[in-house]
Every structure is written in structure tokens, then in C-alpha cells.
GUKOLPA-908547 format. One line per 4 residues: number of its first residue (from 0); their letters; for each residue x, y, z of C-alpha. Coordinates in nm, 3 decimals, m for minus. Example, Ala and Ser with C-alpha at 12.3 -4.5 7.8 and 13.67 -1.06 7.14 Angstrom:
<nodes>
0 = AS = 1.230,m0.450,0.780 ~ 1.367,m0.106,0.714
</nodes>
This chain:
<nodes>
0 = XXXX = 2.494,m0.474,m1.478 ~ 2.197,m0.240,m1.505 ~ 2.014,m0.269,m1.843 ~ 1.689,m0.072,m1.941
4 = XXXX = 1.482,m0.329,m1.994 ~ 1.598,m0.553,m1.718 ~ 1.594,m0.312,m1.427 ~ 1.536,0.107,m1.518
8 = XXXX = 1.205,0.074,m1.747 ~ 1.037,m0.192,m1.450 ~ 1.120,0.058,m1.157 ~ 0.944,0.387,m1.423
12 = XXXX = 0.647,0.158,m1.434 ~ 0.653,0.047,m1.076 ~ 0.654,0.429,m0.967 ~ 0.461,0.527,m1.269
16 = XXXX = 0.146,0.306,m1.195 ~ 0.160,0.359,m0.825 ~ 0.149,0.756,m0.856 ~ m0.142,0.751,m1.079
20 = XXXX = m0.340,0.429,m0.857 ~ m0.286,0.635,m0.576 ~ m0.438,0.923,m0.689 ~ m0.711,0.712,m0.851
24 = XXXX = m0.785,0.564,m0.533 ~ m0.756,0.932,m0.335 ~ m0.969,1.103,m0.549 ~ m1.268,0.847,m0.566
28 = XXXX = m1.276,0.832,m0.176 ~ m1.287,1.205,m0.175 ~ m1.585,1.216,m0.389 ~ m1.953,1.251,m0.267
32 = XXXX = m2.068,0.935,m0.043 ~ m2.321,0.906,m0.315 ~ m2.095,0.797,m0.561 ~ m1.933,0.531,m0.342
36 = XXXX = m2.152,0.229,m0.483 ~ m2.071,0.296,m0.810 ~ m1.734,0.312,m0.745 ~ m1.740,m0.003,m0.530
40 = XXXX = m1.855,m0.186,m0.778 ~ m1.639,m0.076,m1.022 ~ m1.317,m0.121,m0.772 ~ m1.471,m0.465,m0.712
44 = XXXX = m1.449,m0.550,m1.071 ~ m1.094,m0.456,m1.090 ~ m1.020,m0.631,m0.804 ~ m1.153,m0.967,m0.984
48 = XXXX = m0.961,m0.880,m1.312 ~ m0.648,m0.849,m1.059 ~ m0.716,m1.152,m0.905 ~ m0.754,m1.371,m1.254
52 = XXXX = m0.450,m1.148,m1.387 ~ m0.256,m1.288,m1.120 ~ m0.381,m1.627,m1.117 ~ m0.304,m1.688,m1.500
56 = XXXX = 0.029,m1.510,m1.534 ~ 0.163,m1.696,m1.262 ~ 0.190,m1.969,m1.522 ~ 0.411,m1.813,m1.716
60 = XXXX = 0.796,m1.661,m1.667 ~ 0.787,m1.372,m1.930 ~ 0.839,m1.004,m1.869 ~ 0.498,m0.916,m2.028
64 = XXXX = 0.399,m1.168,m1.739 ~ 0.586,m0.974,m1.479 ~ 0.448,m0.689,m1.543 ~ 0.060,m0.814,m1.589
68 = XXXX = 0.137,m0.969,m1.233 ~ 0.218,m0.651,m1.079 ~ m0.060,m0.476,m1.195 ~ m0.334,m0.724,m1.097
72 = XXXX = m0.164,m0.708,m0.709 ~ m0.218,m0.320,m0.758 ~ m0.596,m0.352,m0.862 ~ m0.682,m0.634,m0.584
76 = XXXX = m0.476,m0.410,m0.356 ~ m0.663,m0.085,m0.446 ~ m1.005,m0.263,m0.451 ~ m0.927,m0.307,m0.039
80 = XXXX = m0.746,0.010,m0.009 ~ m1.141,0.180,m0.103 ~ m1.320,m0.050,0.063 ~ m1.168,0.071,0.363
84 = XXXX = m1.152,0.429,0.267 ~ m1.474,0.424,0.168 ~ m1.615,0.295,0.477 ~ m1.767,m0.087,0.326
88 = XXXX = m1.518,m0.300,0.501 ~ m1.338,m0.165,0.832 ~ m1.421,m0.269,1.185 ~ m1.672,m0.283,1.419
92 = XXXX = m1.608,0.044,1.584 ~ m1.667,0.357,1.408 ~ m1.597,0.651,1.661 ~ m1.304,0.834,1.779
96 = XXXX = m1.104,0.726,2.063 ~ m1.245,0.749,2.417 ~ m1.067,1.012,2.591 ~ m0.793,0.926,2.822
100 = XXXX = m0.781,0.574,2.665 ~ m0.404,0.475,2.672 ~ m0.215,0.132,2.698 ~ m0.388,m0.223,2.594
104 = XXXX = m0.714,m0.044,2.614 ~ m0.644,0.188,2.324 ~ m0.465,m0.026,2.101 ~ m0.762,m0.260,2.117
108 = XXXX = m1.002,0.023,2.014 ~ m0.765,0.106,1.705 ~ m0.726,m0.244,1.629 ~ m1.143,m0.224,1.568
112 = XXXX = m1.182,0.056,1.357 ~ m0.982,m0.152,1.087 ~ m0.950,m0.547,1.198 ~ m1.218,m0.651,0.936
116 = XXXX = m0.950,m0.528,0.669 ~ m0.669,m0.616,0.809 ~ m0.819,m0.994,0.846 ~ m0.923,m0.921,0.428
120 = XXXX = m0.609,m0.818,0.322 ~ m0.424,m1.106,0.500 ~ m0.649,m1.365,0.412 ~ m0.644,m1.200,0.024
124 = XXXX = m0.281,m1.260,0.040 ~ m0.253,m1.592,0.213 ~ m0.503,m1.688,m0.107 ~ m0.254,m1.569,m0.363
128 = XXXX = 0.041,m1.706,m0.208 ~ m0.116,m2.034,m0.225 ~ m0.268,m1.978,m0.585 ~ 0.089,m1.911,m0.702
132 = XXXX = 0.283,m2.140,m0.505 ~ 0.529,m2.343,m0.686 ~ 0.424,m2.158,m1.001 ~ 0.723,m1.961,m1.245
136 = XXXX = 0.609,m1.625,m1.157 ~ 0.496,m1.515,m0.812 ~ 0.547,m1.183,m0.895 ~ 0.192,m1.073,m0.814
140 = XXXX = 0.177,m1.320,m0.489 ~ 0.485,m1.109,m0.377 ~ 0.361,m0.748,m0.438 ~ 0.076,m0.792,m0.285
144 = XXXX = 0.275,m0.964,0.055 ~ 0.519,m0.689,0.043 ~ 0.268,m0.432,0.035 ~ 0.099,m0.568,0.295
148 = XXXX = 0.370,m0.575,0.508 ~ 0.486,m0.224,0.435 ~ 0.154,m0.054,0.525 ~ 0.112,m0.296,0.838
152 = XXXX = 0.443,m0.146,0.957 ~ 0.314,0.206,0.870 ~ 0.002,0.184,1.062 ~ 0.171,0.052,1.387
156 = XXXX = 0.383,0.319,1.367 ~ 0.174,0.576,1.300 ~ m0.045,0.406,1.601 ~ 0.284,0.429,1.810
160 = XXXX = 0.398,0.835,1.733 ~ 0.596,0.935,1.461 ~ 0.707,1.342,1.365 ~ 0.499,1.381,1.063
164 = XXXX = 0.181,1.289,1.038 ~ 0.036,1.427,0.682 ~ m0.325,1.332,0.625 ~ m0.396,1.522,0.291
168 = XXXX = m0.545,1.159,0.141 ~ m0.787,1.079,0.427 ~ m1.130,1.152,0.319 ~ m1.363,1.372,0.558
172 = XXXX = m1.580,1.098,0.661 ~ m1.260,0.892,0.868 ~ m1.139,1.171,1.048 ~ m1.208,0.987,1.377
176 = XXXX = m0.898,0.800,1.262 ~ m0.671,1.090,1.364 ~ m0.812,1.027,1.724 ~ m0.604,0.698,1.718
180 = XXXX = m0.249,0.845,1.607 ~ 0.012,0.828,1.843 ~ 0.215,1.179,2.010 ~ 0.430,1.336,1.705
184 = XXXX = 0.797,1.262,1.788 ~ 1.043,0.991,1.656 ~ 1.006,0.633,1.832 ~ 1.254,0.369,1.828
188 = XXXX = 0.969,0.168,1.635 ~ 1.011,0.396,1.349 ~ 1.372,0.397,1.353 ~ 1.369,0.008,1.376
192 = XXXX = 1.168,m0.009,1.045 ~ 1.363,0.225,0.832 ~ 1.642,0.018,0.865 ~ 1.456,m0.293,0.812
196 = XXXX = 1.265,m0.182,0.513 ~ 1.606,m0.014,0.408 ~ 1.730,m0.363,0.444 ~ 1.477,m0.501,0.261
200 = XXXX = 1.503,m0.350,m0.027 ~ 1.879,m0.333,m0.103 ~ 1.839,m0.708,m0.083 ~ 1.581,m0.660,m0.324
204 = XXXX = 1.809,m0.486,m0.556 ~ 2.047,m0.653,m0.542 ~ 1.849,m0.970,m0.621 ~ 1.752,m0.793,m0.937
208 = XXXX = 2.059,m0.663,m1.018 ~ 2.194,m1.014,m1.015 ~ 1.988,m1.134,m1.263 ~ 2.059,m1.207,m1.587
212 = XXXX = 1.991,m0.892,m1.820 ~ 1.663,m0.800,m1.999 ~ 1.535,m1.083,m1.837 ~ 1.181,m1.228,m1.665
216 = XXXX = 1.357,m1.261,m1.323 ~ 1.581,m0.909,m1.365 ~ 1.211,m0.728,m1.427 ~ 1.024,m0.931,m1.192
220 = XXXX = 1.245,m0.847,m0.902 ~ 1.309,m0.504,m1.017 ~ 0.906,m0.458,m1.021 ~ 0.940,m0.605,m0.668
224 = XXXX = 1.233,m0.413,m0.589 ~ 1.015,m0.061,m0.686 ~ 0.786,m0.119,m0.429 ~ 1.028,m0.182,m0.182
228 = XXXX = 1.173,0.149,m0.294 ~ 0.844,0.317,m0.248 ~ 0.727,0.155,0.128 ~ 1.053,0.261,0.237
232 = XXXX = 1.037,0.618,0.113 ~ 0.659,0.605,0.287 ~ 0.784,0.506,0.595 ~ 1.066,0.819,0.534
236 = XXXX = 0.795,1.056,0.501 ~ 0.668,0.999,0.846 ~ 0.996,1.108,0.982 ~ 1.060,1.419,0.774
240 = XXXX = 0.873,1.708,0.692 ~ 0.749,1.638,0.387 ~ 0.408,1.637,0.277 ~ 0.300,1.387,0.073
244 = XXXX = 0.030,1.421,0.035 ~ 0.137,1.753,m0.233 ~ 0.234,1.466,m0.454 ~ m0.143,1.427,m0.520
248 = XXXX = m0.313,1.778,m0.534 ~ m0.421,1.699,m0.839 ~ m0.682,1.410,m0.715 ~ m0.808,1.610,m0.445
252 = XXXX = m1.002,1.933,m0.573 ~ m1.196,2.120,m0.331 ~ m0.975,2.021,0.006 ~ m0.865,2.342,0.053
256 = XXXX = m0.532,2.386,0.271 ~ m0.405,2.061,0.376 ~ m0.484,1.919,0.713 ~ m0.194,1.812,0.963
260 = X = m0.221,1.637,1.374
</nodes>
């Protein structure tokens, strides 16, 4: 049975905080480079507040618990997300593609514009799996997995070919990134992870949905289950015509007319 506590209220907060994160996130990195320390720092400082938010509500199986959980994976998670973005942790390689680079050989070069954060974010979560393991709420632990996952999935594809290709949130400074997108059609690759992130998150629900009502594990999983919603509706976006981007205009004064490959 669907209750508003249990299940509708988690999944408004889950998209709720995400929108407005985002758009955080995309309108720092689209500020002047000069203001990138600052905001390092400051994303750094979130991050840590994440990191001790999940680390101490792991101990405890309440829904104000839950929902503390969830936002400290969303701060450590944005803390990375501009620390890419904003150029302090990426890869060794900094330049566009080499023309006529194709096969093994390009993968490789895509796989060092961003390996030092891919190697961060999987070593962040690997840390907060283990910090929560055995503990009564892993919420946080598996937010931060999940969303890890997701975006893996969504660069490789992206890597790969897929129809759309909006790029509205990447900041002027990483447009050699768009050198390392794939041809714009529909791969089996995509089509492969709609239905698995599809899958995901029905099971997802449905693991929510099962839960008692208006209770710690119904609004833990539905938390979960909110950003499964949302990584599949990302990965949906590349496939459709839909920009968006347009979802966060209002982070990104000054861009002009968006920018599409």
C-alpha cells in the first residue's frame, strides 16, 4: 500500500534535492575559474559533513536517519561531481581526442581525461560500503553505489553513441570532452541499459512498496528507489529529444543558446 510518509513524501524529496544540487553544482562550475577555490573548498567541506552524516546515521534505523543518509551521499557525491567539473581531480590527459583515433586507442585516451575520478569515486564508495556494513541503515552507502553505477553506465554510453547528446551543463573550460562522444544514433549498449536500469528500479519499488507503512525501511528504499527513478530517466534522455539541460536554465545565466554534438 502506498502511504505519504512511507513512499510519496521520500520520492518529492529525492527529486526535490536532486533538482536543486544539480543546479547548485551547474551553476558553480559555470562561474569564473577564479571562483573555483573558493568553491572547492566549500564543496570539500560539504563533502566531509556528507561523509560524517553518513557515517553516524548509519547507526540508526529512523526515517529522520534515512533521509540525513541520503543527503550526506548527495554532498560527498557533489563534492566529486565539481572536482571534476571544475578541473581539480580528472585525468592525466587534458586535450581533445587525436584525430582519427578509433578502437582500443581511443577508449584509452577517454578513459584518461577522467580515470583519476573514476578511481575517487569508486574508492569513496568502496569506503562507505565498508563504513556502513552490517550497520541498520545503509541508506547513504547505497545512494552513493547506485549513483555511481548509473553515471558509469551513462558515460560508456555516451562514449559508445547515443541520439541525444545535450551538453547545456558542461562548463566552457571541458569542451574537449565532446571530442570523446561517440556517433549520435541508438546502440544496442543503450538499449541494454534502459532495460536494466528499468529493471532496477521496479525492483526497487517494489522493495519499498513492500515495506511496512510510514516506516524506516518503506522511506529508505523509496529514497533509494527515487534515484533509481531519476538514473533511469537520465539514461532516457540520451535516447529522446529532450533537452535537459532546460530543466536548469535557471543555474546557467549568460550561456546563451544551448550547445548540442
Amino acid at each position: 500500500m502506498v502511504s505519504l510518509y512511507g513512499h510519496i513524501l521520500p520520492l518529492l524529496a529525492t527529486l526535490v534535492i536532486w533538482f536543486v544540487s544539480t543546479g547548485l553544482v551547474a551553476w558553480l562550475d559555470n562561474r569564473p575559474r577564479r571562483t573555483f577555490a573558493r568553491s572547492l573548498t566549500l564543496a570539500a567541506v560539504g563533502g566531509m559533513i556528507g561523509l560524517g552524516a553518513i557515517v553516524v546515521s548509519a547507526q540508526f534505523a529512523t526515517i529522520a536517519a534515512a533521509y540525513v543518509a541520503l543527503l550526506g551521499a548527495l554532498l560527498v557525491w557533489a563534492w566529486h561531481e565539481m572536482s571534476f567539473l571544475m578541473g581539480a581531480v580528472a585525468g592525466p590527459r587534458r586535450a581533445p581526442c587525436p584525430e582519427g583515433a578509433t578502437g582500443w586507442r581511443r577508449f584509452v585516451h577517454a578513459t584518461n581525461v577522467l580515470i583519476y575520478h573514476e578511481i575517487a569515486l569508486v574508492v569513496t564508495a568502496v569506503i562507505l560500503v565498508g563504513l556502513s556494513w552490517g550497520a541498520p541503515n545503509q541508506t547513504g552507502a547505497i545512494a552513493f553505489a547506485l549513483l555511481l553505477v548509473m553515471r558509469l553506465s551513462t558515460k560508456l554510453n555516451i562514449f559508445a553513441g547515443v541520439p541525444n547528446m545535450s551538453v547545456d551543463l558542461l562548463p566552457p573550460h571541458l569542451g574537449y570532452l565532446k571530442t570523446y562522444f561517440g556517433p549520435r544514433r541508438f546502440r544496442p549498449w543503450l538499449a541494454l541499459a534502459l532495460v536494466a536500469t528499468t529493471a532496477l528500479a521496479v525492483w526497487l519499488g517494489l522493495r519499498a512498496f513492500a515495506a511496512p507503512a510510514d516506516s524506516f525501511a518503506a522511506v529508505g528504499a523509496s529514497l533509494v528507489f527515487g534515484l533509481a527513478v531519476l538514473g533511469t530517466l537520465e539514461h532516457l534522455f540520451l535516447a529522446l529529444p529532450f533537452r535537459d539541460g532546460a530543466l536548469w536554465g535557471w543555474a546557467l545565466p549568460g550561456r546563451g543558446k544551448r550547445v548540442k554534438i
